[in-house]
N, C-alpha and C positions, 0 to 999 in steps of 0.2 A: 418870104412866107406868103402862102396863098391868101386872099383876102383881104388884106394889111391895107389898113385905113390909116394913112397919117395928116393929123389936124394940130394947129395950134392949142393945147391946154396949157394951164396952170403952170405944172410944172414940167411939162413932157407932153408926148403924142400917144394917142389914142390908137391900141390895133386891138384887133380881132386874133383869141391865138383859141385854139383847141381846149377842150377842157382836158385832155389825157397830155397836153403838152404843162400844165399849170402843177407847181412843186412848192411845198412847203417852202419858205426862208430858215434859217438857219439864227439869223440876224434878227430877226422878232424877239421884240423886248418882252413880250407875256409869254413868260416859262411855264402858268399853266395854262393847259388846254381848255378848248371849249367844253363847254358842257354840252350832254347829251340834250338836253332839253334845248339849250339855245342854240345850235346847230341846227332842230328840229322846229324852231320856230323864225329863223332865219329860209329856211327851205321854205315853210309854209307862204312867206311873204313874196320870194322870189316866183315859187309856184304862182301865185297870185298877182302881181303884179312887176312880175318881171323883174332885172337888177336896177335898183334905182340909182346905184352909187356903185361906179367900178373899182374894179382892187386896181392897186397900184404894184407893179411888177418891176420888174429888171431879172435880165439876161443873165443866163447861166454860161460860166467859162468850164472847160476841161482844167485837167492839170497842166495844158500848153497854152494854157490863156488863148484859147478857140471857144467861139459859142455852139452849145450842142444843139440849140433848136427849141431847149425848154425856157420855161422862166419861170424866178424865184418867186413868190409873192408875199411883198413886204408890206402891206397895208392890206388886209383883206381877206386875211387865213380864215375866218369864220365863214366867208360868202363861198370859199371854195370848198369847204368842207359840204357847206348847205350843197351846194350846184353834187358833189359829189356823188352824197346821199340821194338826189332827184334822180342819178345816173344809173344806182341803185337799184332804184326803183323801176327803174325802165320810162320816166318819166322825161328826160331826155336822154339823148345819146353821148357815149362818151368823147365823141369829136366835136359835141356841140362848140359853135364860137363861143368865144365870152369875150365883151369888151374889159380893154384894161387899161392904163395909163402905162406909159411906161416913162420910167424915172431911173435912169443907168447913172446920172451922175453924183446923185445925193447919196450921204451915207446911210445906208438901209437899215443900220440902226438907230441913228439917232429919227430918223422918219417916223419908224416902227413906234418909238419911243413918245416919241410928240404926236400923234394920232392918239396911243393909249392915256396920256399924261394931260391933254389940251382940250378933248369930247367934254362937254359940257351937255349935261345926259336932261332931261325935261322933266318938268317938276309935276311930279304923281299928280296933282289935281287938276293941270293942263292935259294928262293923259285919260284922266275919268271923266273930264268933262268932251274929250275928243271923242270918248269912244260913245259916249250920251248923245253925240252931234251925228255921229254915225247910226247908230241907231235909230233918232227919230226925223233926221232928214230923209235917210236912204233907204227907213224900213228893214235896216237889216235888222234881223235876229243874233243873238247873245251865240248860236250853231253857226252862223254865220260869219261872224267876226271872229271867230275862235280857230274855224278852219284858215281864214286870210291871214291871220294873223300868229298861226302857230302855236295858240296859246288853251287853255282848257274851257270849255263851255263856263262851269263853275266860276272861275277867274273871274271870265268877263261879266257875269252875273251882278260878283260884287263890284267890279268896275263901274259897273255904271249905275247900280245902288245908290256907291258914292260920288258919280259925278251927278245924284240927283237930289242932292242933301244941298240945304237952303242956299242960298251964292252969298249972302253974307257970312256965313259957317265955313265955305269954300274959302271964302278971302282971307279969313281967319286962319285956316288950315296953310295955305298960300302964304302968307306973311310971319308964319312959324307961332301964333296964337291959339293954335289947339296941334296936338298929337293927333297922328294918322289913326292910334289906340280911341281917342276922343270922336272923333269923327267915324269909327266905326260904329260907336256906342249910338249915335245922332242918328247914324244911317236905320236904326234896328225898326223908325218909325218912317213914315214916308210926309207926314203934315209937318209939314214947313213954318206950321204959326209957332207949333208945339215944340218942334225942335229949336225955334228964337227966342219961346218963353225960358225954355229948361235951362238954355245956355244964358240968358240973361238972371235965373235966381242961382245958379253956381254960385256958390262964395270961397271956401277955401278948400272941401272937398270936391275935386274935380276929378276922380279915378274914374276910368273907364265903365268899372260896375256899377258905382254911383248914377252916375248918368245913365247907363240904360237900363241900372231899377225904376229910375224917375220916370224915364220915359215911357215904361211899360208898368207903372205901377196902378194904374186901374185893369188889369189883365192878369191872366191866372197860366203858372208856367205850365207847361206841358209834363212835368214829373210832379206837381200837383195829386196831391190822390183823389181829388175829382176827376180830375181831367183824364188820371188814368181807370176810375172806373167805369167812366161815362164811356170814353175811346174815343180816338179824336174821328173813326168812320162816323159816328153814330152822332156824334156832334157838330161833324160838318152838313149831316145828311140832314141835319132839321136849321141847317140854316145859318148855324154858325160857323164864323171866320176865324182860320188859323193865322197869326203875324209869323214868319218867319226869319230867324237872322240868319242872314247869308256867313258872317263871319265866323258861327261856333260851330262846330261839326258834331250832328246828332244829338242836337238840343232836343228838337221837335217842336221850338216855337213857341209862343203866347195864344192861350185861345180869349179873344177878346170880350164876347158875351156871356160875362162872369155871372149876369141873371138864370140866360138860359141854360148854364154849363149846370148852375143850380139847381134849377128844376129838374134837369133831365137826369140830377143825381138821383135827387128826392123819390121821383120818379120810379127811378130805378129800384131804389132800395125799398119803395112801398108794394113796387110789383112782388117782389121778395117776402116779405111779410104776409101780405097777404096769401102765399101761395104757402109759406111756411103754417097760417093759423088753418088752413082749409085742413093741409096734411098730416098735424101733427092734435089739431083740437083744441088750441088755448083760447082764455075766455076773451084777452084782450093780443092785440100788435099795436107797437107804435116805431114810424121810420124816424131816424135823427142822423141830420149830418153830422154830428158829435153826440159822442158817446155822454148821457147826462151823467156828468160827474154829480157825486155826494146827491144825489136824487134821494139816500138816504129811506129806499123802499125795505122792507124784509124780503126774504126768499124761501122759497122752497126749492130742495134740489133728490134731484134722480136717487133712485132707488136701486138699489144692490142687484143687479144686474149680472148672469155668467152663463155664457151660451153653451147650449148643452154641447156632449164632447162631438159628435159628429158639422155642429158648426162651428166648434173651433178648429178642427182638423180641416175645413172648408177653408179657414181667414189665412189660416198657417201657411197652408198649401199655395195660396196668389201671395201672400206675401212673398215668399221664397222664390214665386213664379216672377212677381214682380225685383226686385232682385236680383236675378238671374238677367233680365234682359237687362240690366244697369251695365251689370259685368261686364257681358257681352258687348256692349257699344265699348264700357272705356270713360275714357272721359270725355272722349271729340263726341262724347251725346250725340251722333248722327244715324238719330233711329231714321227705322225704312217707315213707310206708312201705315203697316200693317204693325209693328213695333208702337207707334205711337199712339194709335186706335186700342192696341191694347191694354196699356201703361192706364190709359184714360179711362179704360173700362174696370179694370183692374182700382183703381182709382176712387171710382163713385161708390163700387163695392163696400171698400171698405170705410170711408168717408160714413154711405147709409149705418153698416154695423155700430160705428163711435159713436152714433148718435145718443146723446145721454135719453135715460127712459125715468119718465117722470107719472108719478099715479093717476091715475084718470082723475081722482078728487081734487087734484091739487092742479092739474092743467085744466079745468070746469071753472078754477077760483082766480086764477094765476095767468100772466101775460108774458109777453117777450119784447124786446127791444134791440130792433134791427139797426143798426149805427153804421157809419162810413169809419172804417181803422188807418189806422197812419198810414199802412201801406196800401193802401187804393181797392181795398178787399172789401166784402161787407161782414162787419164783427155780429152774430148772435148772442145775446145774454139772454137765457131761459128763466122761469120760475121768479118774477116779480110779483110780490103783494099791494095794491092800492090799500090807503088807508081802511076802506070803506071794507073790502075782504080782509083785513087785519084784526076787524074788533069782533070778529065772531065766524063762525062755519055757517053762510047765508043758506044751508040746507035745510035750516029749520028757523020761523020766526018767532019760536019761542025762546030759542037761544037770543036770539037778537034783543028782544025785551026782556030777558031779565041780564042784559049785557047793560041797556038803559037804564036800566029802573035803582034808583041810589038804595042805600043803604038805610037801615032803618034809625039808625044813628045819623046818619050826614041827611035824611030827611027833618028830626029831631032841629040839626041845628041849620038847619034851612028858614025852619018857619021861627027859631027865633032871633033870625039876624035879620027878618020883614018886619019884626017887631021895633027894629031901630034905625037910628035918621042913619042916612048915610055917613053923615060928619064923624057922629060917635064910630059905628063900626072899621073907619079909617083912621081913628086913633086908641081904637083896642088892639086891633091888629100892628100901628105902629110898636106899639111896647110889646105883643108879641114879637112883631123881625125882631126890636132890639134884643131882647131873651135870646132869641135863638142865636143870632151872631154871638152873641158871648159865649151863651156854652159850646156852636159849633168851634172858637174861636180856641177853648181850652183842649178839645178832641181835634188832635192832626187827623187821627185814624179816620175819625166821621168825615172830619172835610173832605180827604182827599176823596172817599168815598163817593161822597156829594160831588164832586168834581168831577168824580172819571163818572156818576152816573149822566149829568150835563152835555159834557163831550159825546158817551154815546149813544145819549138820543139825539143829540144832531149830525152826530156823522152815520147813523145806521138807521133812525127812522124818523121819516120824511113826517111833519106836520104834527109830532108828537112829542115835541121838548116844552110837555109841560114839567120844568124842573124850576124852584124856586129859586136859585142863582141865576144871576142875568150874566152871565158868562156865554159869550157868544161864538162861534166856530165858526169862523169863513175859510172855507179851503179853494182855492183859486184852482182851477184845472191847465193842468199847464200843456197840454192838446196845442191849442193856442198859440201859445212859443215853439213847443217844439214836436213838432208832429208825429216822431217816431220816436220817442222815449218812454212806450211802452214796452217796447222790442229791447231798452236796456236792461242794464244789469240791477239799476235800482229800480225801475220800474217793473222788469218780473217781481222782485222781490216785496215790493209795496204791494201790487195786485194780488200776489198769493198771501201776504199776512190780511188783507183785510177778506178772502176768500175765507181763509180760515176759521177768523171771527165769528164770520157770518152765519157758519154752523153752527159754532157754538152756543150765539147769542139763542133768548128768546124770539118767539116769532110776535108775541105779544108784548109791545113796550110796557103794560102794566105787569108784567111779570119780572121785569130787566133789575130792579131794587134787588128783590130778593136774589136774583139768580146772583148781582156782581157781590152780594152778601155770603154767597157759599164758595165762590172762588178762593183759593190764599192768597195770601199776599205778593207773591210773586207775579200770579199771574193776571191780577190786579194791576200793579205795574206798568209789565209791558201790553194792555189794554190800553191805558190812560197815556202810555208814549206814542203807542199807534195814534190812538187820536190827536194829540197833541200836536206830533211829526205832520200830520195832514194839512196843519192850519199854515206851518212854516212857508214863509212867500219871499223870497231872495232874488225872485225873478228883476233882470238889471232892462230897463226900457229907456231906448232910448228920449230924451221928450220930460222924462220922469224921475226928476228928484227925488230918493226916499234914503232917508236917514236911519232907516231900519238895516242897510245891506250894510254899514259898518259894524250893525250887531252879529249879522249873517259871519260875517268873517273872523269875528271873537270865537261865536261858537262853534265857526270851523276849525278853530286852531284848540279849541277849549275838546272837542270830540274824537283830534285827531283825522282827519280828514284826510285821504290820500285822494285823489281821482284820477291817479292809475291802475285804480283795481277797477272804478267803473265805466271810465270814457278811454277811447282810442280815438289819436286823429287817424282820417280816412279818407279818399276821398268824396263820400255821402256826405259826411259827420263833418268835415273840415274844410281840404284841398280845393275842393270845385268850388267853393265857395269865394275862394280869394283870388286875388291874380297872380298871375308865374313870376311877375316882378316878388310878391308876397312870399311866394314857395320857396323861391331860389336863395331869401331872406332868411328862412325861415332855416334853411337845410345849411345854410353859411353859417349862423351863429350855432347853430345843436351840433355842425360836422366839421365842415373847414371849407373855404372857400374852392377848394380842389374838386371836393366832392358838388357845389354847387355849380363848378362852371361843365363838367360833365352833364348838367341836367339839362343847359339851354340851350340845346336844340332840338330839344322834344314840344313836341304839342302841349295842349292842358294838360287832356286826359291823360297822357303818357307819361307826364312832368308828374301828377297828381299822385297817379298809382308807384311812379318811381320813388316819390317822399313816401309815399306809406312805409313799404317795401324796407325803406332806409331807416325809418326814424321811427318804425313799429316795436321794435326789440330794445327802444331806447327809451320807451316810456317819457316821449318828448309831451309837455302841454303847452297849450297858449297860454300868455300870461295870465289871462281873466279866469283860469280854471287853478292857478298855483295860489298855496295856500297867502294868507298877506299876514304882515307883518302883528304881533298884536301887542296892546301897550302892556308896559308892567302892572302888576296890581298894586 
């Protein structure tokens, strides 16, 4: 054979054969094939640094036991596959030499076999700290190392992430003391003190997401609805830094400057306000990054409003318009730009039209409250009364003074309760209370009366519960816990019954007596349950012993409580929030473990929406939402 170099190796000599004369073995112990990728990152190496390690061959016989000229290759089917694809390529030629060992004596499968069976492969954290040594000895770049080494930009990104996470954390990972799952969490920050402390206050929750909540728990996530109405352009533009994990795909990262992420909400949503009070006239605006729960103001609301019939044949018509290009796309949504230009215009149209319309006397007296909504949007509430516009129509100050000026009677007993020491007047009045408890004590009707009057002046006007029971209403906003539980099913339906109310009520709390006095009974009721429902706090924290959530679960089971008519796991609501070990848990105990080993080879996202998917029709709950157990009576 032309070229044939024979030297002393190992186990054979050393020749140079053709790469069109080099033929599968037959005799190779791995029955599956290589993969595309790792044939493609075998080429990239060879490309790159040439064959570091020659395959091992022997000589092909006819069926007359003659050799043809080829050889088999029993060590090294992936190198030849690689060299193949370079031939391919036109990156070499197909008579290129290739060195090779050749080994005619040995049996070329058991060779085959102890090659695949005996490789002792390098331990991931000697590989991320190589490719760490490669990068900042040799200045390559992560495009660099990816094309040498056959492997994706990305990859090496997080390769060397993690071969740059603390080397005490690495030794740990190295000595089997953290999970490669653990050490991705570590990697999510890059401060080395931070990641020693967090791994030093571990105790016995050590999950992945644990640790890189701790890690990034002064930082605001990127599905944050600050974060998304601020936009991470307009965030980074003034200065602030996005953290990103290389591990989760389409997170969007931590924005770290949780002050300025603030402000430039505030910001935002006052530019807002103020553009809404210029354009629409109101007396007051005020911006809130939370909607002020139980603020407890009166309202005024929009006026009977019905556009005459030539602009309703205008709204009809772009609605239809609008519409019509839905159709047209489909569902693949892949409008042209001329298409989406219109949509938008179309859009503000009608958006302007909904605008509810409010009296000029009542927008002169009345304010708004621009707030940040669960979904990253800015929520408007119209037609708020301050106390101060509640006690009168400030269009005239003679309304206002004789709003002031008591009674000629409650003047009467003014000047004579000056006439006594204070002592006395605090023990006529004592055996007044006592009086009145008794007889309120004999009238349920009066109490509850007196009750549902308490409840709603402090749930509907702010600064005004002068009511002689000291009965208190604390309604806890649960914003807080859970940011989109407006958008539920119990939460629509909470927002529209206290909407409701709020027309009905007086606008004047000194009128509210009488008005709950001409109501019936019934609708008395469920008044005083709406209020009552508001004070309810079940919220479970963690940190936060309360002995009230065992009463929480009496009266879930005492009301009937399903919460498959009102929650669905999802992945918003659920899935994303756990880990796939969690999911896979999760789908094994609701389905069968059949159905759970089908799901692990998916991603999060894909794991997450395939549990919905699965266990949506199943009306599956976490345990903390199923109803519990309750004692006998």
């Amino acid at each position: 054979m032309t070229e044939q170099q024979s030297v002393n190796v190992q186990r054979g000599v050393e020749i140079a054969v053709p790469l069109n004369k080099l033929k599968k073995s037959q005799d190779n112990a791995r029955k599956r094939g290589h993969s595309a990728a790792d044939v493609e990152t075998l080429a990239a190496s060879i490309a790159a640094k040439g064959m570091l390690q020659p395959p091992t061959v022997a000589p092909e016989y006819d069926a007359n036991g003659n050799e043809t000229g080829s050889y088999l290759v029993t060590i090294g089917e992936g190198r030849r596959l690689a060299l193949v694809l370079l031939a391919k390529r036109r990156q070499i030629s197909k008579t290129t030499l290739v060195r090779c060992l050749l080994d005619g004596d040995s049996d070329a499968f058991e060779v085959s076999l102890d090659e695949n069976v005996t490789r002792f492969a390098m331990h991931p954290a000697d590989q991320f700290e190589a490719f760490k040594e490669l990068s900042e000895r040799r200045n390559w770049s992560a495009e660099e190392i990816a094309i040498r080494f056959g492997i994706g930009a990305p990859l090496v990104r997080q390769r060397l992430r993690l071969g740059a996470v603390s080397p005490p954390l690495l030794a740990h990972y190295r000595d089997g003391g953290l999970t490669l799952e653990q050490l991705m969490a570590f990697a999510v920050c890059e401060d080395h003190a931070r990641q020693e402390r967090v791994h030093a206050s571990l105790s016995y929750n050590r999950s992945p997401q644990y640790i890189r909540r701790i890690m990034t728990e002064h930082e605001v996530e990127a599905q944050d609805r600050r974060a998304r109405f601020v936009g991470a352009n307009a965030y980074s533009a003034a200065g602030g830094r996005i953290r990103r994990d290389l591990f989760v795909e389409d997170d969007g990262g931590w924005f770290e400057d949780v002050d300025l992420l603030d402000r430039l909400a505030i910001e935002k949503l006052e530019t807002l306000a103020e553009a809404l009070k210029r354009r629409e006239g109101w007396k007051w605006v005020e911006a809130h990054l939370d909607y002020p729960q139980a603020h407890g103001l009166k309202r005024v609301y929009p006026v009977a409003f019905e556009p005459d019939e030539e602009a309703q044949v205008r709204l009809s018509g772009l609605s239809e318009e609008y519409d019509a290009i839905l159709a047209a796309c489909g569902e693949s949504e892949n409008f042209t730009p001329e298409q989406s230009a219109r949509l938008e215009e179309i859009d503000a149209i009608l958006d302007e039209a909904s605008i509810p319309i409010y009296a000029e006397e009542d927008r002169t007296r009345a304010g708004v409250f621009v707030a940040l909504d669960w979904d990253g949007k800015a929520r408007i509430e119209r037609g708020f009364l301050k106390p101060d516009a509640m006690m009168c129509d400030p269009t005239t100050e003679e309304a206002s003074d004789l709003h002031e000026r008591p009674s000629a009677q409650e003047e009467a007993k003014n000047v004579a309760t000056r006439a006594l020491s204070d002592r006395l007047v605090a023990d006529l009045t004592a055996h007044r209370t006592a009086a009145l408890r008794d007889r309120l004590a004999l009238d349920p009707e009066a109490a509850f009366v007196t009750a549902l009057h308490t409840q709603v002046l402090q749930t509907f006007y702010r600064g005004e519960d002068e009511s002689c029971l000291e009965l208190r209403a604390t309604i806890t906003a649960l914003d807080g816990y859970a940011a989109d539980y407006r958008a539920s099913v119990a939460g629509r339906a909470i927002e529209a019954r206290h909407e409701g109310w709020s027309v009905l009520l007086p606008e004047d709390a000194d009128e509210l007596w009488k008005a709950l006095l001409t109501l019936h009974a019934g609708e008395r009721a469920s008044l005083f349950a709406h209020c009552v429902s508001l004070t309810l706090n079940a919220v479970k924290v963690v940190g936060r012993m309360r002995r009230s959530l065992a009463h929480a679960d009496v009266l879930a089971a005492h009301l009937g409580l399903d919460m498959t008519t009102y929650w669905q796991a999802t992945p918003q609501s659920y899935f994303s929030h756990v880990s796939k070990a969690q999911i896979l848990e999760t789908v094994r105990e609701a389905l069968s473990p059949e159905t759970a080993e089908r799901l692990e080879g998916l991603k999060k996202e894909a794991m997450a929406q395939a549990a919905t998917e699965l266990l949506g029709s199943e009306g599956w709950l976490p345990p903390l939402l199923k109803g519990a157990a309750v004692p006998p009576a």
